[in-house]
C-alpha positions in Angstrom: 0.0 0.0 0.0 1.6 3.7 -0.7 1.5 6.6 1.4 2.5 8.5 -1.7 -0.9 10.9 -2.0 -0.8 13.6 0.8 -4.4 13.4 2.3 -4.6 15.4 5.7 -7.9 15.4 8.1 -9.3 18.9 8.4 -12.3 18.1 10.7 -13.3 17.1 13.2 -9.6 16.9 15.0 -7.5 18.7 12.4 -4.0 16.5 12.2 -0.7 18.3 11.6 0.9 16.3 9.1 -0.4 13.6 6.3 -2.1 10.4 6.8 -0.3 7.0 6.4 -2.1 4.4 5.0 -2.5 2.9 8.3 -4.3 6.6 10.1 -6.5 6.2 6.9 -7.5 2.6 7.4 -8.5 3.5 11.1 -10.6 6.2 9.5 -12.3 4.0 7.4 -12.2 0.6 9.8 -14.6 -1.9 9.9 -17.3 -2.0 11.9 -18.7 -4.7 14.1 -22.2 -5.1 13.2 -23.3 -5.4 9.1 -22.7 -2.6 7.3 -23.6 -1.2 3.6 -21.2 1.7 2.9 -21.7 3.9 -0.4 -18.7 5.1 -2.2 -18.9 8.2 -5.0 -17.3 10.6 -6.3 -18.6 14.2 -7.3 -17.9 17.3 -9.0 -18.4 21.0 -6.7 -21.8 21.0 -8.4 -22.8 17.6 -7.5 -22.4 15.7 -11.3 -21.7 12.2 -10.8 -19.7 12.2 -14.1 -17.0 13.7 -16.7 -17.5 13.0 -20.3 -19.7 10.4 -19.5 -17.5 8.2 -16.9 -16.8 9.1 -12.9 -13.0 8.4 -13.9 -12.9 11.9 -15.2 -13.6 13.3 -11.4 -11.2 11.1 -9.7 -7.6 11.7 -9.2 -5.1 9.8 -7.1 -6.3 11.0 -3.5 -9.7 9.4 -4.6 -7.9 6.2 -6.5 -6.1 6.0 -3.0 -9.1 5.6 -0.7 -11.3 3.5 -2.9 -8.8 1.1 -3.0 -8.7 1.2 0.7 -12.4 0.8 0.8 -12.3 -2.5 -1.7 -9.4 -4.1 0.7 -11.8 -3.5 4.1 -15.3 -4.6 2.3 -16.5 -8.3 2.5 -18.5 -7.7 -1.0 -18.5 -4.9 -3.6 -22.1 -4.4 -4.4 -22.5 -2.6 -8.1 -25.3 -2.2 -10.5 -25.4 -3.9 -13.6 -25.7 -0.8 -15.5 -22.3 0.8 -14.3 -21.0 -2.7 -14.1 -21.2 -2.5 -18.1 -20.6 1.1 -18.3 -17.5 1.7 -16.1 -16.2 -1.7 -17.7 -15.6 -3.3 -14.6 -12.6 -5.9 -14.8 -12.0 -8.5 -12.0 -11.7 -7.3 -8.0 -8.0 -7.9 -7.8 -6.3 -6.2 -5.2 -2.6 -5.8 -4.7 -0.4 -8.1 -2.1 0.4 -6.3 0.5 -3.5 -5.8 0.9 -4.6 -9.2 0.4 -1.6 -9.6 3.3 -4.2 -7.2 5.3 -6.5 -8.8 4.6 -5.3 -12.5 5.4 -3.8 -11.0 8.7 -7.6 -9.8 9.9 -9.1 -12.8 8.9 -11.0 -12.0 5.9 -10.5 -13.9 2.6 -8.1 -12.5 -0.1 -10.6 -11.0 -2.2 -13.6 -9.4 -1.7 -17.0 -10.7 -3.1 -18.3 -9.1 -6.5 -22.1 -8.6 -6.1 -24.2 -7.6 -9.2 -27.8 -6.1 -9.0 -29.5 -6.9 -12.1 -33.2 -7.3 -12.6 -32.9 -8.4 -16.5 -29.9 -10.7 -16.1 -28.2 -8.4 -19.6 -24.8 -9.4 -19.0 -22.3 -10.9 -20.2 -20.4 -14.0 -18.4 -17.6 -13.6 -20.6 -16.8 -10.1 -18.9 -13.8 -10.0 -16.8 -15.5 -9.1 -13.9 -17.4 -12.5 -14.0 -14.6 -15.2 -16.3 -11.6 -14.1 -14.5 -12.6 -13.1 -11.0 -11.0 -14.8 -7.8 -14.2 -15.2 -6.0 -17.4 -16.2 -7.7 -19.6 -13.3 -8.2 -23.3 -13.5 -6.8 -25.9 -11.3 -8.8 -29.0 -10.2 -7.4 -32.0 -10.8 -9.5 -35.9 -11.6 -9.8 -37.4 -14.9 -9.9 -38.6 -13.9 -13.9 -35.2 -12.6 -15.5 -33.9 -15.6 -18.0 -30.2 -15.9 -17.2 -28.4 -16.1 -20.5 -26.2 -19.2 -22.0 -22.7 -19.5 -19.7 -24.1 -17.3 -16.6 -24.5 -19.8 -14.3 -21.3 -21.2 -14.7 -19.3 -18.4 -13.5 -21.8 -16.3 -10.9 -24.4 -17.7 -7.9 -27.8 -16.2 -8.8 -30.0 -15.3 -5.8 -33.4 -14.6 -6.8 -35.1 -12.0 -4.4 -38.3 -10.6 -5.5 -40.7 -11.5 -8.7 -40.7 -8.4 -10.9 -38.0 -6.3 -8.9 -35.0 -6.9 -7.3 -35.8 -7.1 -3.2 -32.7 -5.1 -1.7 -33.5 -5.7 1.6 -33.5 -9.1 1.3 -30.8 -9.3 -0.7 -28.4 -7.7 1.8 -30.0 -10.7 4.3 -29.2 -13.4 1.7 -25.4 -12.0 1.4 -24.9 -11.5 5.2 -25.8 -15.0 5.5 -23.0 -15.6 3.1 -20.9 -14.3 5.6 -20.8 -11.1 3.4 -21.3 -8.2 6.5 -19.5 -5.2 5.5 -20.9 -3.9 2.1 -19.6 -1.4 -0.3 -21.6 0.2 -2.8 -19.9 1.7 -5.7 -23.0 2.6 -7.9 -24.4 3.6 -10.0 -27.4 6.0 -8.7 -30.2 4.1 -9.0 -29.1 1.5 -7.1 -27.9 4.5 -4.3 -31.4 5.7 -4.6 -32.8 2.3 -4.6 -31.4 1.4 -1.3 -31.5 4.7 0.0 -35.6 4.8 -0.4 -35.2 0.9 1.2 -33.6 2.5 4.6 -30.4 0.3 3.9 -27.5 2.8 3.6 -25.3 3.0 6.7 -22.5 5.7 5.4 -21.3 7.6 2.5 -18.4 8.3 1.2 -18.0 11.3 -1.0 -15.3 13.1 -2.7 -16.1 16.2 -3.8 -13.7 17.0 -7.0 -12.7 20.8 -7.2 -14.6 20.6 -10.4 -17.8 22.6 -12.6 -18.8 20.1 -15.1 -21.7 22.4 -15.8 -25.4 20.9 -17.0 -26.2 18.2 -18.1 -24.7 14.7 -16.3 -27.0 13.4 -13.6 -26.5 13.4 -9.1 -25.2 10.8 -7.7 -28.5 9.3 -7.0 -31.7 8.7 -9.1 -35.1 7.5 -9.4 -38.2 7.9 -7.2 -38.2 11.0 -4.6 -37.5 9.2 -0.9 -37.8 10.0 2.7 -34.5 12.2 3.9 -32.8 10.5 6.2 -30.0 12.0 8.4 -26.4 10.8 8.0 -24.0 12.7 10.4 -20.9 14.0 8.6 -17.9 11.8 10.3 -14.6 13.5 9.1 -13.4 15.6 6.5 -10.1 15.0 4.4 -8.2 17.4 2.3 -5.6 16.5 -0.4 -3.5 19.1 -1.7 -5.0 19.3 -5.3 -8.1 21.0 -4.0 -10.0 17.1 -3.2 -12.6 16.9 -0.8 -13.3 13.7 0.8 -16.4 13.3 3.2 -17.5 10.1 4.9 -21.0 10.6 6.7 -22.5 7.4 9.1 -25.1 6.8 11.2 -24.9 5.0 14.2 -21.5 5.5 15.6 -20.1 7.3 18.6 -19.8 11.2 18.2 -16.1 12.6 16.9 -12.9 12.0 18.9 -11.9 15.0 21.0 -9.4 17.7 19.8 -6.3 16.6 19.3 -6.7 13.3 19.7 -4.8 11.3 16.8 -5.8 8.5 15.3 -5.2 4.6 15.5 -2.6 3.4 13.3 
Protein backbone atom coordinates (compact mmCIF):
# COMPACT_ATOMS: atom_id res chain seq x y z
CA UNK A 1 0.00 0.00 0.00
CA UNK A 2 1.60 3.69 -0.71
CA UNK A 3 1.48 6.58 1.41
CA UNK A 4 2.45 8.52 -1.68
CA UNK A 5 -0.94 10.93 -2.02
CA UNK A 6 -0.77 13.55 0.82
CA UNK A 7 -4.41 13.36 2.26
CA UNK A 8 -4.57 15.43 5.69
CA UNK A 9 -7.87 15.43 8.06
CA UNK A 10 -9.31 18.94 8.36
CA UNK A 11 -12.29 18.12 10.72
CA UNK A 12 -13.25 17.06 13.24
CA UNK A 13 -9.60 16.86 15.02
CA UNK A 14 -7.45 18.69 12.35
CA UNK A 15 -4.05 16.54 12.23
CA UNK A 16 -0.73 18.34 11.65
CA UNK A 17 0.92 16.26 9.07
CA UNK A 18 -0.38 13.58 6.32
CA UNK A 19 -2.10 10.38 6.80
CA UNK A 20 -0.26 7.01 6.37
CA UNK A 21 -2.14 4.37 5.05
CA UNK A 22 -2.54 2.89 8.25
CA UNK A 23 -4.26 6.57 10.05
CA UNK A 24 -6.47 6.17 6.88
CA UNK A 25 -7.50 2.58 7.36
CA UNK A 26 -8.50 3.50 11.12
CA UNK A 27 -10.58 6.18 9.53
CA UNK A 28 -12.29 4.02 7.38
CA UNK A 29 -12.16 0.64 9.84
CA UNK A 30 -14.60 -1.94 9.89
CA UNK A 31 -17.34 -1.97 11.89
CA UNK A 32 -18.68 -4.72 14.15
CA UNK A 33 -22.23 -5.11 13.24
CA UNK A 34 -23.30 -5.39 9.09
CA UNK A 35 -22.73 -2.57 7.35
CA UNK A 36 -23.64 -1.25 3.61
CA UNK A 37 -21.20 1.71 2.88
CA UNK A 38 -21.74 3.87 -0.42
CA UNK A 39 -18.74 5.10 -2.24
CA UNK A 40 -18.92 8.20 -5.00
CA UNK A 41 -17.34 10.62 -6.34
CA UNK A 42 -18.63 14.22 -7.32
CA UNK A 43 -17.94 17.31 -9.04
CA UNK A 44 -18.42 21.04 -6.68
CA UNK A 45 -21.84 21.03 -8.37
CA UNK A 46 -22.75 17.60 -7.45
CA UNK A 47 -22.37 15.70 -11.35
CA UNK A 48 -21.72 12.21 -10.82
CA UNK A 49 -19.73 12.23 -14.11
CA UNK A 50 -17.00 13.72 -16.65
CA UNK A 51 -17.47 12.99 -20.33
CA UNK A 52 -19.70 10.36 -19.47
CA UNK A 53 -17.46 8.22 -16.92
CA UNK A 54 -16.77 9.14 -12.91
CA UNK A 55 -12.98 8.35 -13.86
CA UNK A 56 -12.87 11.85 -15.25
CA UNK A 57 -13.58 13.33 -11.37
CA UNK A 58 -11.23 11.08 -9.71
CA UNK A 59 -7.55 11.67 -9.18
CA UNK A 60 -5.10 9.83 -7.11
CA UNK A 61 -6.30 11.05 -3.48
CA UNK A 62 -9.68 9.40 -4.59
CA UNK A 63 -7.90 6.18 -6.47
CA UNK A 64 -6.14 5.97 -3.04
CA UNK A 65 -9.08 5.58 -0.72
CA UNK A 66 -11.27 3.49 -2.95
CA UNK A 67 -8.75 1.07 -3.03
CA UNK A 68 -8.69 1.24 0.66
CA UNK A 69 -12.42 0.82 0.80
CA UNK A 70 -12.29 -2.47 -1.72
CA UNK A 71 -9.44 -4.10 0.72
CA UNK A 72 -11.76 -3.54 4.06
CA UNK A 73 -15.29 -4.62 2.31
CA UNK A 74 -16.48 -8.31 2.53
CA UNK A 75 -18.50 -7.71 -0.98
CA UNK A 76 -18.51 -4.92 -3.62
CA UNK A 77 -22.15 -4.40 -4.39
CA UNK A 78 -22.45 -2.59 -8.13
CA UNK A 79 -25.31 -2.23 -10.46
CA UNK A 80 -25.36 -3.91 -13.59
CA UNK A 81 -25.70 -0.81 -15.53
CA UNK A 82 -22.34 0.85 -14.31
CA UNK A 83 -21.00 -2.67 -14.09
CA UNK A 84 -21.18 -2.52 -18.11
CA UNK A 85 -20.64 1.13 -18.35
CA UNK A 86 -17.49 1.73 -16.07
CA UNK A 87 -16.16 -1.73 -17.75
CA UNK A 88 -15.63 -3.35 -14.65
CA UNK A 89 -12.63 -5.93 -14.78
CA UNK A 90 -11.95 -8.45 -11.96
CA UNK A 91 -11.65 -7.33 -8.01
CA UNK A 92 -8.02 -7.87 -7.76
CA UNK A 93 -6.28 -6.18 -5.15
CA UNK A 94 -2.61 -5.84 -4.66
CA UNK A 95 -0.38 -8.05 -2.14
CA UNK A 96 0.42 -6.33 0.50
CA UNK A 97 -3.48 -5.77 0.89
CA UNK A 98 -4.63 -9.15 0.38
CA UNK A 99 -1.58 -9.65 3.33
CA UNK A 100 -4.19 -7.16 5.35
CA UNK A 101 -6.52 -8.80 4.60
CA UNK A 102 -5.29 -12.47 5.36
CA UNK A 103 -3.79 -10.96 8.72
CA UNK A 104 -7.59 -9.80 9.95
CA UNK A 105 -9.07 -12.83 8.86
CA UNK A 106 -10.99 -12.01 5.89
CA UNK A 107 -10.48 -13.87 2.61
CA UNK A 108 -8.11 -12.49 -0.14
CA UNK A 109 -10.62 -10.99 -2.18
CA UNK A 110 -13.61 -9.44 -1.65
CA UNK A 111 -16.99 -10.69 -3.10
CA UNK A 112 -18.28 -9.09 -6.45
CA UNK A 113 -22.06 -8.64 -6.15
CA UNK A 114 -24.21 -7.61 -9.22
CA UNK A 115 -27.78 -6.15 -8.97
CA UNK A 116 -29.47 -6.86 -12.06
CA UNK A 117 -33.16 -7.27 -12.60
CA UNK A 118 -32.86 -8.38 -16.45
CA UNK A 119 -29.93 -10.74 -16.13
CA UNK A 120 -28.18 -8.42 -19.59
CA UNK A 121 -24.75 -9.44 -19.02
CA UNK A 122 -22.34 -10.90 -20.17
CA UNK A 123 -20.36 -13.97 -18.45
CA UNK A 124 -17.58 -13.61 -20.65
CA UNK A 125 -16.81 -10.12 -18.89
CA UNK A 126 -13.75 -10.01 -16.84
CA UNK A 127 -15.54 -9.06 -13.85
CA UNK A 128 -17.37 -12.50 -13.98
CA UNK A 129 -14.63 -15.21 -16.31
CA UNK A 130 -11.59 -14.06 -14.47
CA UNK A 131 -12.59 -13.13 -11.04
CA UNK A 132 -10.97 -14.82 -7.82
CA UNK A 133 -14.21 -15.25 -5.98
CA UNK A 134 -17.43 -16.24 -7.68
CA UNK A 135 -19.62 -13.26 -8.20
CA UNK A 136 -23.30 -13.48 -6.81
CA UNK A 137 -25.90 -11.34 -8.79
CA UNK A 138 -28.96 -10.19 -7.39
CA UNK A 139 -32.00 -10.78 -9.48
CA UNK A 140 -35.93 -11.63 -9.78
CA UNK A 141 -37.39 -14.95 -9.85
CA UNK A 142 -38.56 -13.95 -13.93
CA UNK A 143 -35.19 -12.61 -15.45
CA UNK A 144 -33.87 -15.58 -18.00
CA UNK A 145 -30.23 -15.94 -17.17
CA UNK A 146 -28.42 -16.13 -20.52
CA UNK A 147 -26.17 -19.20 -22.04
CA UNK A 148 -22.73 -19.52 -19.72
CA UNK A 149 -24.06 -17.28 -16.57
CA UNK A 150 -24.48 -19.75 -14.34
CA UNK A 151 -21.28 -21.15 -14.70
CA UNK A 152 -19.26 -18.40 -13.51
CA UNK A 153 -21.76 -16.31 -10.89
CA UNK A 154 -24.42 -17.66 -7.88
CA UNK A 155 -27.77 -16.24 -8.75
CA UNK A 156 -30.02 -15.26 -5.76
CA UNK A 157 -33.42 -14.56 -6.76
CA UNK A 158 -35.10 -12.00 -4.40
CA UNK A 159 -38.29 -10.56 -5.55
CA UNK A 160 -40.69 -11.47 -8.69
CA UNK A 161 -40.72 -8.38 -10.94
CA UNK A 162 -37.98 -6.32 -8.94
CA UNK A 163 -35.03 -6.93 -7.26
CA UNK A 164 -35.78 -7.13 -3.18
CA UNK A 165 -32.65 -5.15 -1.73
CA UNK A 166 -33.47 -5.69 1.59
CA UNK A 167 -33.45 -9.07 1.28
CA UNK A 168 -30.83 -9.31 -0.74
CA UNK A 169 -28.44 -7.73 1.77
CA UNK A 170 -30.02 -10.66 4.25
CA UNK A 171 -29.24 -13.42 1.70
CA UNK A 172 -25.36 -11.99 1.42
CA UNK A 173 -24.90 -11.51 5.20
CA UNK A 174 -25.75 -14.97 5.46
CA UNK A 175 -22.98 -15.58 3.14
CA UNK A 176 -20.90 -14.25 5.63
CA UNK A 177 -20.77 -11.07 3.39
CA UNK A 178 -21.27 -8.24 6.49
CA UNK A 179 -19.48 -5.23 5.50
CA UNK A 180 -20.87 -3.95 2.09
CA UNK A 181 -19.59 -1.42 -0.25
CA UNK A 182 -21.64 0.20 -2.82
CA UNK A 183 -19.88 1.73 -5.72
CA UNK A 184 -22.99 2.63 -7.92
CA UNK A 185 -24.43 3.63 -10.04
CA UNK A 186 -27.40 6.02 -8.71
CA UNK A 187 -30.21 4.11 -9.03
CA UNK A 188 -29.15 1.52 -7.09
CA UNK A 189 -27.86 4.49 -4.34
CA UNK A 190 -31.37 5.68 -4.60
CA UNK A 191 -32.82 2.30 -4.58
CA UNK A 192 -31.37 1.39 -1.29
CA UNK A 193 -31.50 4.68 0.03
CA UNK A 194 -35.61 4.78 -0.39
CA UNK A 195 -35.24 0.87 1.19
CA UNK A 196 -33.64 2.47 4.62
CA UNK A 197 -30.41 0.25 3.85
CA UNK A 198 -27.54 2.84 3.57
CA UNK A 199 -25.33 3.00 6.69
CA UNK A 200 -22.47 5.67 5.36
CA UNK A 201 -21.25 7.62 2.46
CA UNK A 202 -18.39 8.25 1.25
CA UNK A 203 -18.02 11.25 -1.00
CA UNK A 204 -15.28 13.10 -2.69
CA UNK A 205 -16.07 16.19 -3.84
CA UNK A 206 -13.70 16.99 -6.97
CA UNK A 207 -12.67 20.84 -7.20
CA UNK A 208 -14.59 20.61 -10.39
CA UNK A 209 -17.79 22.62 -12.61
CA UNK A 210 -18.82 20.09 -15.10
CA UNK A 211 -21.67 22.36 -15.85
CA UNK A 212 -25.41 20.85 -16.98
CA UNK A 213 -26.23 18.24 -18.11
CA UNK A 214 -24.70 14.71 -16.27
CA UNK A 215 -27.01 13.41 -13.60
CA UNK A 216 -26.46 13.42 -9.14
CA UNK A 217 -25.19 10.77 -7.73
CA UNK A 218 -28.47 9.26 -7.01
CA UNK A 219 -31.68 8.70 -9.05
CA UNK A 220 -35.07 7.48 -9.42
CA UNK A 221 -38.25 7.90 -7.19
CA UNK A 222 -38.25 11.00 -4.56
CA UNK A 223 -37.50 9.19 -0.91
CA UNK A 224 -37.84 9.98 2.70
CA UNK A 225 -34.48 12.25 3.95
CA UNK A 226 -32.79 10.48 6.20
CA UNK A 227 -29.96 12.03 8.36
CA UNK A 228 -26.44 10.84 8.04
CA UNK A 229 -23.96 12.72 10.37
CA UNK A 230 -20.86 14.03 8.58
CA UNK A 231 -17.94 11.83 10.28
CA UNK A 232 -14.64 13.54 9.09
CA UNK A 233 -13.44 15.55 6.48
CA UNK A 234 -10.14 15.04 4.40
CA UNK A 235 -8.22 17.36 2.28
CA UNK A 236 -5.61 16.51 -0.38
CA UNK A 237 -3.48 19.06 -1.67
CA UNK A 238 -4.96 19.34 -5.31
CA UNK A 239 -8.06 20.96 -3.96
CA UNK A 240 -10.00 17.08 -3.21
CA UNK A 241 -12.63 16.94 -0.76
CA UNK A 242 -13.25 13.68 0.81
CA UNK A 243 -16.35 13.31 3.21
CA UNK A 244 -17.50 10.11 4.91
CA UNK A 245 -20.96 10.65 6.69
CA UNK A 246 -22.45 7.40 9.08
CA UNK A 247 -25.05 6.80 11.17
CA UNK A 248 -24.90 4.96 14.20
CA UNK A 249 -21.51 5.50 15.64
CA UNK A 250 -20.12 7.31 18.64
CA UNK A 251 -19.76 11.24 18.18
CA UNK A 252 -16.10 12.62 16.94
CA UNK A 253 -12.88 12.05 18.95
CA UNK A 254 -11.86 14.98 21.00
CA UNK A 255 -9.35 17.67 19.76
CA UNK A 256 -6.29 16.58 19.35
CA UNK A 257 -6.72 13.32 19.68
CA UNK A 258 -4.80 11.33 16.81
CA UNK A 259 -5.77 8.52 15.28
CA UNK A 260 -5.18 4.62 15.51
CA UNK A 261 -2.62 3.43 13.34
Amino acid sequence: MSDATPIRRIWPAPASGPLDDAALTALYARADDPRLRVNFVASADGAVTLDGYSAGLSGPPDKRVFGLLRMLCDGLLVAAGTLRHEGYRAVRLSEPRRAWRRAHGLAEYPTLVVVSGSLRLDPAQAAFADAPVRPVVLTTGTAVAPPGLTAVVDLVRVGRDAVDLAAGLADLRRRGLGQLLCEGGPHLFGALTAADLVDELCLTVAPVLAGAGPGRITAGPGSTPRSLPLRHTLAAADGVLMLRYARDEPGPPPAGAAPAG
